[in-house]
N, C-alpha and C positions, 0 to 999 in steps of 0.2 A: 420701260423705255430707258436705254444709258443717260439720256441727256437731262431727263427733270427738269424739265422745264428750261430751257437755254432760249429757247425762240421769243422776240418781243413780245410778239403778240397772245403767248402763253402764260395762262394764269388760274391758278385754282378757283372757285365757290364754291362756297358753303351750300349744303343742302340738306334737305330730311333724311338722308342717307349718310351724311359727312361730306367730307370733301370730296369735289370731282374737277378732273383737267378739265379744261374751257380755253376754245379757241376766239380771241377773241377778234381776229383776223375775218372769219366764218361765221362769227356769233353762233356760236353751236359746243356744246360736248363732244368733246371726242370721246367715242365710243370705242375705236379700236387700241387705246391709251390706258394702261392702268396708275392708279394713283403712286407718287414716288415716294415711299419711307422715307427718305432720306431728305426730302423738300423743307426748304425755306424761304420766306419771302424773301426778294431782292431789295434792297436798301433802297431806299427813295431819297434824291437828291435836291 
């Protein structure tokens, strides 16, 4: 996915696997989402 996470409500967890996209809008995994190389947390303010 281009965007890596840009939606609010979009946010990684940890899991036995590694990291997986997490909607948190849905409370669910997104499934049809791969994980973004390129990802970093957003600064918290």
């Amino acid at each position: 996915d281009r965007y890596c996470g840009n939606c609010t409500y979009f946010e990684y967890v940890r899991t036995s696997d590694g990291l997986k996209p997490y909607c948190a809008a849905h409370d669910e995994m997104m499934q049809d989402m791969e994980a973004c190389d390129e990802w970093f947390p957003r600064r918290r303010e």
